[in-house]
PyMOL commands that place a pseudoatom at each C-alpha (Angstrom):
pseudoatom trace, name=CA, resn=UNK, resi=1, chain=A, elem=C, hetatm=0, pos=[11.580, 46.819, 144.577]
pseudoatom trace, name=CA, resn=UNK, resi=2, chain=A, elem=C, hetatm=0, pos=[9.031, 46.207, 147.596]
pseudoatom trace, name=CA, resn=UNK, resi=3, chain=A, elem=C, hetatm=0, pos=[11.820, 46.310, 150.234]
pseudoatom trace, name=CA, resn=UNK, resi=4, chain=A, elem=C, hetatm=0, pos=[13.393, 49.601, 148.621]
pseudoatom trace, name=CA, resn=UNK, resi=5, chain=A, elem=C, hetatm=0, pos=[9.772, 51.058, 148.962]
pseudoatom trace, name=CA, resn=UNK, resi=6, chain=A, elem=C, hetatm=0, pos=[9.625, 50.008, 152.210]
pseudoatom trace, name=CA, resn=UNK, resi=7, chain=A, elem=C, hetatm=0, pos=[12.915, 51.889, 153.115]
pseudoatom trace, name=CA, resn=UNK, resi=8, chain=A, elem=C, hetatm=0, pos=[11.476, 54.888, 152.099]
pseudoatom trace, name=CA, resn=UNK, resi=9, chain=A, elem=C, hetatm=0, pos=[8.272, 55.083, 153.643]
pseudoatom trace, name=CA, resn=UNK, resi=10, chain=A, elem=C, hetatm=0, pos=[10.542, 54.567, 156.670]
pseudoatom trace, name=CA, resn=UNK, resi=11, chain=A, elem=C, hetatm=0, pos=[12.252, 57.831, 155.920]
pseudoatom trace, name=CA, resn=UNK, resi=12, chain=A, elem=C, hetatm=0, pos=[9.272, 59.470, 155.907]
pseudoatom trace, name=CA, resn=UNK, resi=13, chain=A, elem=C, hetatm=0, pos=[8.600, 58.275, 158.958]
pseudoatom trace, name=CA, resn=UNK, resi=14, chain=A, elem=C, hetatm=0, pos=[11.899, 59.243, 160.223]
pseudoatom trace, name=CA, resn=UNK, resi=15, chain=A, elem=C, hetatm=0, pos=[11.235, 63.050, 158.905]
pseudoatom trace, name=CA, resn=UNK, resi=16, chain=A, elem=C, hetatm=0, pos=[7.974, 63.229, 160.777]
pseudoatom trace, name=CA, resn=UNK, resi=17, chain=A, elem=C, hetatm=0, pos=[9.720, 61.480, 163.822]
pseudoatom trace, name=CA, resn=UNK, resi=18, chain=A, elem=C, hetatm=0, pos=[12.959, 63.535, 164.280]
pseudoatom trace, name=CA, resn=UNK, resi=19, chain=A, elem=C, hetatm=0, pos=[12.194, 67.073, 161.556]
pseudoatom trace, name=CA, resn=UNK, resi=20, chain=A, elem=C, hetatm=0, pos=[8.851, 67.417, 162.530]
pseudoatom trace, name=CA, resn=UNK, resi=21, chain=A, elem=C, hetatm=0, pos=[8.338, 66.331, 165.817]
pseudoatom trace, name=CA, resn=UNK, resi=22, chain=A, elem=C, hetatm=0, pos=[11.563, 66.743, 166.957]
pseudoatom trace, name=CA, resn=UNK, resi=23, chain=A, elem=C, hetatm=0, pos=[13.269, 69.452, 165.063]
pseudoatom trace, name=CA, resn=UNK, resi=24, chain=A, elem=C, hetatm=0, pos=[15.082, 70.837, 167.951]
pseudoatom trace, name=CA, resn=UNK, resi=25, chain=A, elem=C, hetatm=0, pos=[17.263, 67.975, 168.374]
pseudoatom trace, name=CA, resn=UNK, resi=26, chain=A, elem=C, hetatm=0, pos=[18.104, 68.186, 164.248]
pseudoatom trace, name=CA, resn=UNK, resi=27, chain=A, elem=C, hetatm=0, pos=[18.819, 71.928, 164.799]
pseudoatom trace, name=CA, resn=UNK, resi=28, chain=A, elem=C, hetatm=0, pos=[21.333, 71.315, 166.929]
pseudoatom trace, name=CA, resn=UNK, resi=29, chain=A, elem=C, hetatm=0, pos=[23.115, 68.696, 165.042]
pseudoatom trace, name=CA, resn=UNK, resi=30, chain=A, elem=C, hetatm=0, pos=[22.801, 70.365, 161.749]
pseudoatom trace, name=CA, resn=UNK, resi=31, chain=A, elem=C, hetatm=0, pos=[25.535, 72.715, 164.221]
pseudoatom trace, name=CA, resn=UNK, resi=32, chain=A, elem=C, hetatm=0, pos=[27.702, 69.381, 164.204]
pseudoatom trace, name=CA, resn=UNK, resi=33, chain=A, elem=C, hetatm=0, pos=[27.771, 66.251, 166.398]
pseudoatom trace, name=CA, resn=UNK, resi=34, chain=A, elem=C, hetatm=0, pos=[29.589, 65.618, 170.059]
pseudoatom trace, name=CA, resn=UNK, resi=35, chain=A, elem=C, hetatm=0, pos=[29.027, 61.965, 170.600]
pseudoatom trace, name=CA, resn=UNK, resi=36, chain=A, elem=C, hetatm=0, pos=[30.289, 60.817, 173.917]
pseudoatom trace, name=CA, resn=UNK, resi=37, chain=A, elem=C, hetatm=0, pos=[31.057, 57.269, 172.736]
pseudoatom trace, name=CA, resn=UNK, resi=38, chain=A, elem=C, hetatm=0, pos=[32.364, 54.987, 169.975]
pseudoatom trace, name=CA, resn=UNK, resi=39, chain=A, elem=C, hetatm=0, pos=[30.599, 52.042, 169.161]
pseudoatom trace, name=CA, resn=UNK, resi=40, chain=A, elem=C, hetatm=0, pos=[32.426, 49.462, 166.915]
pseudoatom trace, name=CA, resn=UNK, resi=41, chain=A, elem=C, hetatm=0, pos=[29.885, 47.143, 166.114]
pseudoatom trace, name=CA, resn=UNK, resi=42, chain=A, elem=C, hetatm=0, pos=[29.403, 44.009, 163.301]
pseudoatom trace, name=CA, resn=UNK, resi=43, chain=A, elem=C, hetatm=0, pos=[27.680, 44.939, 160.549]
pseudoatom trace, name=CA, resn=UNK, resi=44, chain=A, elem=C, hetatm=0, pos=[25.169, 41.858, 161.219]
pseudoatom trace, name=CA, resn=UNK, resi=45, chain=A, elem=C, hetatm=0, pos=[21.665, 43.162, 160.249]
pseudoatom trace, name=CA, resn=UNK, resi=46, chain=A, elem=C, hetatm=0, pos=[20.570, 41.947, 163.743]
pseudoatom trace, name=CA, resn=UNK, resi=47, chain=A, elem=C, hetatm=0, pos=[22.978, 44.077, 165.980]
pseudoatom trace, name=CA, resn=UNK, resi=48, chain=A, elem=C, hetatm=0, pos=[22.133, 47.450, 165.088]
pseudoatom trace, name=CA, resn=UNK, resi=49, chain=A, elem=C, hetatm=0, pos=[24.032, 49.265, 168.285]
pseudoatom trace, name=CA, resn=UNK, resi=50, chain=A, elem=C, hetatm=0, pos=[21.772, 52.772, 168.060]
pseudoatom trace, name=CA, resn=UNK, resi=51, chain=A, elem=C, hetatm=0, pos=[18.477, 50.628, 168.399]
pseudoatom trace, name=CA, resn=UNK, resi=52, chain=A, elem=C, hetatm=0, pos=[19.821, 47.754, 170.935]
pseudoatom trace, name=CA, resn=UNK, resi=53, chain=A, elem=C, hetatm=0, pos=[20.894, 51.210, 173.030]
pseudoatom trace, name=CA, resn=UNK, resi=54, chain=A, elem=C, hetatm=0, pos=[17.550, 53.218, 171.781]
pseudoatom trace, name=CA, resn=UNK, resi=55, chain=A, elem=C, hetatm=0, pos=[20.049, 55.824, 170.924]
pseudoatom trace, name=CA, resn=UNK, resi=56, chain=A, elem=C, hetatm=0, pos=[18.800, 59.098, 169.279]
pseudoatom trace, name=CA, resn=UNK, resi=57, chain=A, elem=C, hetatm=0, pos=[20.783, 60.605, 166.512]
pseudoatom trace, name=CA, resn=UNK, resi=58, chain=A, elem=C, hetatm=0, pos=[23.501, 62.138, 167.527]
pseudoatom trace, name=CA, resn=UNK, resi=59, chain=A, elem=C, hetatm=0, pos=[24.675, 59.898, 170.513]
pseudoatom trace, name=CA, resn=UNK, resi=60, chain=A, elem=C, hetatm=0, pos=[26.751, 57.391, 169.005]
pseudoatom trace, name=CA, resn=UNK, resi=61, chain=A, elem=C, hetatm=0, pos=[29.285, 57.672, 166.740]
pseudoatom trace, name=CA, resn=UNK, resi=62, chain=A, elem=C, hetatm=0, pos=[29.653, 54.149, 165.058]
pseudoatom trace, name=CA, resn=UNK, resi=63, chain=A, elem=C, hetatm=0, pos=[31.865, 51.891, 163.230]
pseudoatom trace, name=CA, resn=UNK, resi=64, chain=A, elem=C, hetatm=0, pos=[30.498, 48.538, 161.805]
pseudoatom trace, name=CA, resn=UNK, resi=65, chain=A, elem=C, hetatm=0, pos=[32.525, 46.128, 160.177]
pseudoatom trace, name=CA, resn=UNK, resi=66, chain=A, elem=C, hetatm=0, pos=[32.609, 41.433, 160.307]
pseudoatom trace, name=CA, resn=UNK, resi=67, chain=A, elem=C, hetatm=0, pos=[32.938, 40.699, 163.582]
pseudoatom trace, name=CA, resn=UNK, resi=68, chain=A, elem=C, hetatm=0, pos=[33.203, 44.155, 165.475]
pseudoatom trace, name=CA, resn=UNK, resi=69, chain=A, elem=C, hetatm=0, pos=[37.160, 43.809, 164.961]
pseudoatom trace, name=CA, resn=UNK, resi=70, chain=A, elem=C, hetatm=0, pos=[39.519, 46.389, 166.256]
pseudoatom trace, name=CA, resn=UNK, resi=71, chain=A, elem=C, hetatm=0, pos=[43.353, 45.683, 164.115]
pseudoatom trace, name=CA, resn=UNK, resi=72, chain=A, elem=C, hetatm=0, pos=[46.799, 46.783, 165.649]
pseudoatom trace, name=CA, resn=UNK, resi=73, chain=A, elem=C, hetatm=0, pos=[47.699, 49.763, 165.023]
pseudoatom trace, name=CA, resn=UNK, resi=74, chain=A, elem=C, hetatm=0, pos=[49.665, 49.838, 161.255]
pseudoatom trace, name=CA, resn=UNK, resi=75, chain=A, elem=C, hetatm=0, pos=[51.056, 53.449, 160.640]
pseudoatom trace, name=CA, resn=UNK, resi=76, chain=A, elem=C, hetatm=0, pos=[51.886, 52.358, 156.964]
pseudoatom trace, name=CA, resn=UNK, resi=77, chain=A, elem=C, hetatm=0, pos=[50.034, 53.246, 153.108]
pseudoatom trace, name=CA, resn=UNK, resi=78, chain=A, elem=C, hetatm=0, pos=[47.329, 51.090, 153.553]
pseudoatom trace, name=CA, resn=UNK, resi=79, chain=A, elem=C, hetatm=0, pos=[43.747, 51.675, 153.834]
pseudoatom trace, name=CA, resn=UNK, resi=80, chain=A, elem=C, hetatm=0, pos=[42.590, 51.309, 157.331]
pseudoatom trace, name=CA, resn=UNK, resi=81, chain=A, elem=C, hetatm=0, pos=[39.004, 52.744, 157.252]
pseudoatom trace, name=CA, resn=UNK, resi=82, chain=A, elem=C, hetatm=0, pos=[38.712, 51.175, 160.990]
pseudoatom trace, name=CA, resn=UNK, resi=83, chain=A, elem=C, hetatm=0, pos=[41.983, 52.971, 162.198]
pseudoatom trace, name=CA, resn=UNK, resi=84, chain=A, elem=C, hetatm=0, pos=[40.952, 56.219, 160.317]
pseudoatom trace, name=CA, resn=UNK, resi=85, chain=A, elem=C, hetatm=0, pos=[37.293, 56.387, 162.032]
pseudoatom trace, name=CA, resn=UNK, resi=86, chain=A, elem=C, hetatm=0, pos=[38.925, 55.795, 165.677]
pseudoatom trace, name=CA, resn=UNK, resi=87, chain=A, elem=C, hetatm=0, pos=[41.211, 58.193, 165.090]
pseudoatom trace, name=CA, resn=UNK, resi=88, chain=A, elem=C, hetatm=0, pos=[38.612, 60.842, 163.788]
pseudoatom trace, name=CA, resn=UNK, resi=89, chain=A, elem=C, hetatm=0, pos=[36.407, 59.625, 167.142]
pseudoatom trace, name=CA, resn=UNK, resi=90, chain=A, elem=C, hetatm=0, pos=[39.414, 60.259, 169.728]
pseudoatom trace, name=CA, resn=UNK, resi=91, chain=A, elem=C, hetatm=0, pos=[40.969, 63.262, 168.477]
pseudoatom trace, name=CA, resn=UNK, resi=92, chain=A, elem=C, hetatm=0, pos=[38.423, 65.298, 166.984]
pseudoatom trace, name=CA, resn=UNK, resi=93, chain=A, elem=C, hetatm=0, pos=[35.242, 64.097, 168.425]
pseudoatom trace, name=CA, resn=UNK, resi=94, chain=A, elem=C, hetatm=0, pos=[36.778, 63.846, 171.965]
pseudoatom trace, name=CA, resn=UNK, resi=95, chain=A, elem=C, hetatm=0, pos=[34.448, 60.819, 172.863]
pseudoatom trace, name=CA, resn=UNK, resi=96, chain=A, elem=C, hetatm=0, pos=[34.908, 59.870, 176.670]
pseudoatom trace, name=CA, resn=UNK, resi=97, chain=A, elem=C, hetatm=0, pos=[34.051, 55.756, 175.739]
pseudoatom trace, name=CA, resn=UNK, resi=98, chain=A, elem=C, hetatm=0, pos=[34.574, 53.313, 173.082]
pseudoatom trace, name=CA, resn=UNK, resi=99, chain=A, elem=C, hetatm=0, pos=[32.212, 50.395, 172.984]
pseudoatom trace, name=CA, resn=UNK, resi=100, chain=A, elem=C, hetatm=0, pos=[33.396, 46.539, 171.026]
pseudoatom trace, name=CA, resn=UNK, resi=101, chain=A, elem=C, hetatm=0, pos=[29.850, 45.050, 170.862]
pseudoatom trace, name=CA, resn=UNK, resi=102, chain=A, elem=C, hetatm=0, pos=[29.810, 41.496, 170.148]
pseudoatom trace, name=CA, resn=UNK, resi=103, chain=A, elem=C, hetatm=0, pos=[27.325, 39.218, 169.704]
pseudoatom trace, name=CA, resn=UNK, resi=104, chain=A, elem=C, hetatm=0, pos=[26.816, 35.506, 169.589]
pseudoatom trace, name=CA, resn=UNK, resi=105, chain=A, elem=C, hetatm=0, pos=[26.160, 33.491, 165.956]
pseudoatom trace, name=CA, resn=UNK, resi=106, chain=A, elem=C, hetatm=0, pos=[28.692, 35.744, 164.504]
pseudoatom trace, name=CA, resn=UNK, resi=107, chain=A, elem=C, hetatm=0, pos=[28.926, 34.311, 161.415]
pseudoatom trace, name=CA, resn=UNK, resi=108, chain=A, elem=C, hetatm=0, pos=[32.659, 36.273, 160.984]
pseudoatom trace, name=CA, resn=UNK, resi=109, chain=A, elem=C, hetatm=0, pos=[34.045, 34.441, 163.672]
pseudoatom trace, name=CA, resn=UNK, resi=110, chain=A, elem=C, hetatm=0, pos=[31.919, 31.427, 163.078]
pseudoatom trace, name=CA, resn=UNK, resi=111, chain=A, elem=C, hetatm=0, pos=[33.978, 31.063, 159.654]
pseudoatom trace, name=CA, resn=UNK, resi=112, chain=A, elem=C, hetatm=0, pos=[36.793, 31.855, 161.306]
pseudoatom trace, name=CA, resn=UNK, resi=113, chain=A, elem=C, hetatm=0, pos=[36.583, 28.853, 164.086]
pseudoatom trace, name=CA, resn=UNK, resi=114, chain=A, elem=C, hetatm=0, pos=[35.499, 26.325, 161.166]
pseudoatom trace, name=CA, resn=UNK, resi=115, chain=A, elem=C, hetatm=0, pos=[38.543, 27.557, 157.954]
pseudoatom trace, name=CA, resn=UNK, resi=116, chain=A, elem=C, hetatm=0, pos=[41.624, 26.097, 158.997]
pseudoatom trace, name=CA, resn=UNK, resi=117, chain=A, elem=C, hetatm=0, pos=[43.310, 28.364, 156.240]
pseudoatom trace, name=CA, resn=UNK, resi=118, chain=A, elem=C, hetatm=0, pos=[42.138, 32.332, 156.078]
pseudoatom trace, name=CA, resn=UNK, resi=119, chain=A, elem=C, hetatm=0, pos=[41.820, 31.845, 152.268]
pseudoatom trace, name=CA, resn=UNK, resi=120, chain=A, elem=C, hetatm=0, pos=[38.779, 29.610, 152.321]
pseudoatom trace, name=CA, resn=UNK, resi=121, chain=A, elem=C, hetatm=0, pos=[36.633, 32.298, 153.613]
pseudoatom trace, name=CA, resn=UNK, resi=122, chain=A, elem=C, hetatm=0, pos=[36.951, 34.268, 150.329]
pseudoatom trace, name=CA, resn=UNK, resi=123, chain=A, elem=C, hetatm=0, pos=[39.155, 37.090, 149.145]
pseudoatom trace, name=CA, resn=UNK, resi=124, chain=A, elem=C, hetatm=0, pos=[38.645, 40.037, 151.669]
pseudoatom trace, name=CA, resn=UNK, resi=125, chain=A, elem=C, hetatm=0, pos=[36.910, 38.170, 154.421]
pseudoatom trace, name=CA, resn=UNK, resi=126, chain=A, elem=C, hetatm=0, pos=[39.490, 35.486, 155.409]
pseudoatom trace, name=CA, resn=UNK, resi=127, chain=A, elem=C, hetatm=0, pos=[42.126, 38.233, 155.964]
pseudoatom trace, name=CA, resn=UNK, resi=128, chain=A, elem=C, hetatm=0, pos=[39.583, 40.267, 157.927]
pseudoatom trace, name=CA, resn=UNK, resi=129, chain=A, elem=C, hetatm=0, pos=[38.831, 37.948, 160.738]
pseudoatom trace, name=CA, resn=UNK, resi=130, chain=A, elem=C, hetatm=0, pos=[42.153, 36.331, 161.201]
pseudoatom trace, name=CA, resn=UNK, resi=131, chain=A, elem=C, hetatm=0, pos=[42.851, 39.346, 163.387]
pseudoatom trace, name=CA, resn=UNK, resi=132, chain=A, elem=C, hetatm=0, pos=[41.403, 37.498, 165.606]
pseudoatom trace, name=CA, resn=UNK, resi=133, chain=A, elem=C, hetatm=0, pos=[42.747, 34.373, 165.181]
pseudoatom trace, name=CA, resn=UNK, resi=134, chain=A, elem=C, hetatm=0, pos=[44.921, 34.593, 168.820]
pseudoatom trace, name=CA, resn=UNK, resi=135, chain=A, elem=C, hetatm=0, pos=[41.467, 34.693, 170.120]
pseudoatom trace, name=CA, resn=UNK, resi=136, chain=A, elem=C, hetatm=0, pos=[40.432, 31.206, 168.056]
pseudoatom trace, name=CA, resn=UNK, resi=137, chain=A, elem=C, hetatm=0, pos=[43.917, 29.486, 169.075]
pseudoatom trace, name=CA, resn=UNK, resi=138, chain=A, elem=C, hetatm=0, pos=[43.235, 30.617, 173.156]
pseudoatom trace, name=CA, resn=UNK, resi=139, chain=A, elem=C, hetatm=0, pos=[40.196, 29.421, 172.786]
pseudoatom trace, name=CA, resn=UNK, resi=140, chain=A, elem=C, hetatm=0, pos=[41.040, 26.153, 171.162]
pseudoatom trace, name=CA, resn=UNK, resi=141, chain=A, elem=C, hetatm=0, pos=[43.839, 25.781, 173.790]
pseudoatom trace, name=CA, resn=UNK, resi=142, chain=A, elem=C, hetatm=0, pos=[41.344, 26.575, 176.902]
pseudoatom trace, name=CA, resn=UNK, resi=143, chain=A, elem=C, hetatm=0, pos=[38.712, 24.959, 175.598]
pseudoatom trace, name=CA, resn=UNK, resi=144, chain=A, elem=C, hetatm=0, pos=[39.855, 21.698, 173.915]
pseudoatom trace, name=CA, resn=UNK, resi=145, chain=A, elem=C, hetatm=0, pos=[37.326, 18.946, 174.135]
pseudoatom trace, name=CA, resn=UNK, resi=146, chain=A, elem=C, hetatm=0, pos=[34.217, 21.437, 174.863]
pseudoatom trace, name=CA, resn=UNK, resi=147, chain=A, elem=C, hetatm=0, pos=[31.047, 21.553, 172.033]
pseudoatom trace, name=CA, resn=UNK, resi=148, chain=A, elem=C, hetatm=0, pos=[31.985, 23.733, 168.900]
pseudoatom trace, name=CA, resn=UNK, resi=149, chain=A, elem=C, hetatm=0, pos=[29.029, 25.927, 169.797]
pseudoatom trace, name=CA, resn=UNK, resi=150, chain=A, elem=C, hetatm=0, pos=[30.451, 26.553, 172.943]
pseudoatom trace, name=CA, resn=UNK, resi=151, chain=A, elem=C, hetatm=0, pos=[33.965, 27.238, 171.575]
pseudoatom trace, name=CA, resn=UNK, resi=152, chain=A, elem=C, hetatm=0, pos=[32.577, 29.826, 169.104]
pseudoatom trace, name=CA, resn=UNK, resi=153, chain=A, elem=C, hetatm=0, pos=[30.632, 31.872, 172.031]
pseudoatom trace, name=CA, resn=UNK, resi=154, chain=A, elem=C, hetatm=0, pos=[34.373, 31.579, 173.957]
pseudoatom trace, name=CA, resn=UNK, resi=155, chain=A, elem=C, hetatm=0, pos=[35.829, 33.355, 170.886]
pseudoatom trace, name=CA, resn=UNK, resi=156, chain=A, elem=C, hetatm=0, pos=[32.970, 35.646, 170.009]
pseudoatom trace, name=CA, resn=UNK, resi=157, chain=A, elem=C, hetatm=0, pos=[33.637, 37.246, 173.691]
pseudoatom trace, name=CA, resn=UNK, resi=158, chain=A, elem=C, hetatm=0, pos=[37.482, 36.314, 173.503]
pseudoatom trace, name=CA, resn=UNK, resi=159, chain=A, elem=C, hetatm=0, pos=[37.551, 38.412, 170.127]
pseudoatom trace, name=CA, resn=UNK, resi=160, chain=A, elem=C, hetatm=0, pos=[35.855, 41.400, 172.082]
pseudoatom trace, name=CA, resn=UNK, resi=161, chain=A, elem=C, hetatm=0, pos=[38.740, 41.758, 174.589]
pseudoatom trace, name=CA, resn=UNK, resi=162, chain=A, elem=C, hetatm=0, pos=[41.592, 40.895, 171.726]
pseudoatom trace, name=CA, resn=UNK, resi=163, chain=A, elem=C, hetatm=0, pos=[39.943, 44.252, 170.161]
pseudoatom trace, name=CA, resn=UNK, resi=164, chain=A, elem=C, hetatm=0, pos=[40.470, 45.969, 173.493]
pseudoatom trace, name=CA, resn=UNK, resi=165, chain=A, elem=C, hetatm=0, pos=[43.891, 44.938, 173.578]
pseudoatom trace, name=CA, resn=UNK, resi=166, chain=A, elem=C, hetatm=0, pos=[44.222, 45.756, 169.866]
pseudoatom trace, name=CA, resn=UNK, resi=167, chain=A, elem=C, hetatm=0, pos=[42.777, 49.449, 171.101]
pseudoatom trace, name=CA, resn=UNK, resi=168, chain=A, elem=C, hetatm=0, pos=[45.737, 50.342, 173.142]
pseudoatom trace, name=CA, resn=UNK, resi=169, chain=A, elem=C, hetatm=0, pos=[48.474, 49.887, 170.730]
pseudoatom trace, name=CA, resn=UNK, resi=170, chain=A, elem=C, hetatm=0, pos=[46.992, 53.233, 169.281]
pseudoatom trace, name=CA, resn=UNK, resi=171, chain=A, elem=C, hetatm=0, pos=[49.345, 55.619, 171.078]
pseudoatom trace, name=CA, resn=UNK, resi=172, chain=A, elem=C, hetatm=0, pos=[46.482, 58.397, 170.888]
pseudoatom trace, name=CA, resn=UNK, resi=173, chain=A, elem=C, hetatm=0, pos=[43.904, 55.896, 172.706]
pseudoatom trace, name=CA, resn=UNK, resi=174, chain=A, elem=C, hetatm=0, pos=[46.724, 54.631, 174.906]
pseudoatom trace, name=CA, resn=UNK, resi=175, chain=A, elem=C, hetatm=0, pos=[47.306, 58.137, 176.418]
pseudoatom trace, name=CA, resn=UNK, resi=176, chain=A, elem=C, hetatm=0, pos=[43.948, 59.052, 176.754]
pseudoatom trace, name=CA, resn=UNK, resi=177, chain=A, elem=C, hetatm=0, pos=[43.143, 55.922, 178.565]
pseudoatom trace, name=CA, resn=UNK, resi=178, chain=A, elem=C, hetatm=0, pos=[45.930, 56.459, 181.106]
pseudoatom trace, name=CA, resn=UNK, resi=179, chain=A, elem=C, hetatm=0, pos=[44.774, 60.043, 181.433]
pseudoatom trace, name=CA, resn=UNK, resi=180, chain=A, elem=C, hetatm=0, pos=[41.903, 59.372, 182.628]
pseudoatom trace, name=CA, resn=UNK, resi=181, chain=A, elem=C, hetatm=0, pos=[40.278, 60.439, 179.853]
pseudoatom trace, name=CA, resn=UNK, resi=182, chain=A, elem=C, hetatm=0, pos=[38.616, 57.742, 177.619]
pseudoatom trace, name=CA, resn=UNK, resi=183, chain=A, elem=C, hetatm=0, pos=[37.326, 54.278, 179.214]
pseudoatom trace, name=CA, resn=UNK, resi=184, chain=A, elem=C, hetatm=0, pos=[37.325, 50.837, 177.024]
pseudoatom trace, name=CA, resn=UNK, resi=185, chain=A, elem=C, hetatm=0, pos=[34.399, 48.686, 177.255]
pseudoatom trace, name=CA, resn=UNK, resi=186, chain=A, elem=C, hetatm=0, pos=[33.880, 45.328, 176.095]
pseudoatom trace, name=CA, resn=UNK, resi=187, chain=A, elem=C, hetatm=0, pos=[29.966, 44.047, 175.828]
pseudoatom trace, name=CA, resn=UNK, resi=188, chain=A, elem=C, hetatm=0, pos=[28.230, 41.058, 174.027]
pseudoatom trace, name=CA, resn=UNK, resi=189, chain=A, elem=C, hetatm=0, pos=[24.683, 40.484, 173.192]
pseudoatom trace, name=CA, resn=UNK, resi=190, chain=A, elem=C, hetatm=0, pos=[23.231, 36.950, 173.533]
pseudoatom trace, name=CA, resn=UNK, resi=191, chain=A, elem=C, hetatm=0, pos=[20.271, 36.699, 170.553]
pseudoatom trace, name=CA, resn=UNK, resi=192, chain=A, elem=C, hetatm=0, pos=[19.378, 33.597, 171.296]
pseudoatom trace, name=CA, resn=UNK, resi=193, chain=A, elem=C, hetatm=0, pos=[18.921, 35.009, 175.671]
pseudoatom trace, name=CA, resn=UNK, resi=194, chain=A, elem=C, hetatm=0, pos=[17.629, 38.638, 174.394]
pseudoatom trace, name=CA, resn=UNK, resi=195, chain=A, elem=C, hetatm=0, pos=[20.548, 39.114, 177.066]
pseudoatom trace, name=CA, resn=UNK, resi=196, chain=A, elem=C, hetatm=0, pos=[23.243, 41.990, 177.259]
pseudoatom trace, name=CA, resn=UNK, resi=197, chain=A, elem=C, hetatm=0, pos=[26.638, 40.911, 179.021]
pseudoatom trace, name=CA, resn=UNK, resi=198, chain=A, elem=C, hetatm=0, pos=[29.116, 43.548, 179.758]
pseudoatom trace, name=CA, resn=UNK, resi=199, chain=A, elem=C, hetatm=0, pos=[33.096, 42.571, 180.671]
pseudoatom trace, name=CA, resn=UNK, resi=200, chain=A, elem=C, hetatm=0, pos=[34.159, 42.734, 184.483]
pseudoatom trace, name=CA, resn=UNK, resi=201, chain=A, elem=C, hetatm=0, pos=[37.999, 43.284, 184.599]
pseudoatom trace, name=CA, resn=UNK, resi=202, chain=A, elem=C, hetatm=0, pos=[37.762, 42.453, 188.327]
pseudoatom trace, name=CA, resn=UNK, resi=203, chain=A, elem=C, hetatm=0, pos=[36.341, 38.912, 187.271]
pseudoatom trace, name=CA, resn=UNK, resi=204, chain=A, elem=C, hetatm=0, pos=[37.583, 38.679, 184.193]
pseudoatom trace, name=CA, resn=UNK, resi=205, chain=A, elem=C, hetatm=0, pos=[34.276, 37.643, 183.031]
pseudoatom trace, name=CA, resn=UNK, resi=206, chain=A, elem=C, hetatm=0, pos=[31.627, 38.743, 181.256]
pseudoatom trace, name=CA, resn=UNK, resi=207, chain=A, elem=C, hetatm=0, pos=[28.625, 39.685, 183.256]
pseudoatom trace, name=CA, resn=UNK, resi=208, chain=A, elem=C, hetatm=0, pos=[25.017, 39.354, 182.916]
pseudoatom trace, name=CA, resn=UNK, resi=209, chain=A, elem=C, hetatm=0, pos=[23.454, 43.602, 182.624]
pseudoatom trace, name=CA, resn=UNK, resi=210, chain=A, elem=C, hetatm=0, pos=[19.785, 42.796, 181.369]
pseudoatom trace, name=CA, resn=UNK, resi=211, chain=A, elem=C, hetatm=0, pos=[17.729, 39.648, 181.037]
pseudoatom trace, name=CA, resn=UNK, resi=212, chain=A, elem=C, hetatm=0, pos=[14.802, 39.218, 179.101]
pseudoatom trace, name=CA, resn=UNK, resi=213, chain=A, elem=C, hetatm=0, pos=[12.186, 39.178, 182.035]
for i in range(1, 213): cmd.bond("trace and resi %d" % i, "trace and resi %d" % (i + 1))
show_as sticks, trace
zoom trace
């Protein structure tokens, strides 16, 4: 019960914060929201996307799921809450950027580097992250006789750019992105570093942005 009460004396906080003292910015988005960019992000407690970014309300429009995953594009009868929110982002919100933040001791792709079958990670999970199994078996490849921990950081960031990849088989994010119109970024956050590390098509490496001083 203590950590519910603490969740809403937060609120309250947040009402003083943002209807009090900044009502303004909650009178315009009671009008609606125009985020710029799409965030998909992992729902691990420790990579919240709006407070790595201090974003205010409004600026991000975000999609959290294990292991900031992007799947193919499947125009079938399934559920595809990911699909359905990029969609919604690209077409109606018009954003300009979508955003895979990854992060290292993912514990999504951490399972997924240590199960040799999908199944052994549980029901829903398993199936989940062997989207990006071509990222483990590259990896695995590439990186052969290298330390598991540095294997899993390889696929943590190999994941992010599979999810790029897996953005573009979207004919509606395809277009845009040859149009000019929407830019794909891949970025990873080091917890252990307090580091952010943004991809460098040029290099084809991920780049160091920030530092902890």
């Amino acid at each position: 019960m203590e950590d519910i009460k603490t969740l809403v004396a937060g609120f309250k906080r947040f009402h003083t914060n943002y209807f009090e003292g900044e009502s303004e910015l909650f009178d315009e988005l009671k009008e609606g929201q125009s985020p710029k960019t799409l965030v998909v992000s992992c729902s691990d407690s420790r990579v919240d996307p709006a407070i790595l970014t201090d974003s205010a309300p409004g600026d991000l429009f975000v999609v959290r799921n294990v292991a900031n995953l992007v799947p193919p594009y499947q125009p079938d009868s399934a559920y595809h809450g990911v699909s359905a929110a990029l969609e919604y982002a690209v077409c109606h919100l018009n954003v300009a950027h979508i955003l895979i933040l990854g992060h290292s001791q993912c514990g999504g792709i951490g399972g997924l580097m240590e199960c040799s079958c999908a199944d052994e990670l549980g029901e829903f999970i398993g199936h989940w992250v062997d989207i990006a199994r071509p990222a483990k078996e590259k990896v695995l490849e590439e990186l052969a006789n290298k330390p598991k921990e540095l294997q899993a950081r390889a696929c943590e960031q190999a994941s992010i750019l599979l999810s790029i990849d897996n953005l573009l088989t979207f004919p509606f994010v395809k277009q845009r992105v040859e149009a000019g119109n929407l830019s794909l970024h891949g970025w990873y956050f080091d917890l252990q570093e307090g580091a952010l590390h943004r991809y460098n098509p040029s290099a084809a490496e991920f780049e160091a942005v920030h530092t902890q001083a």
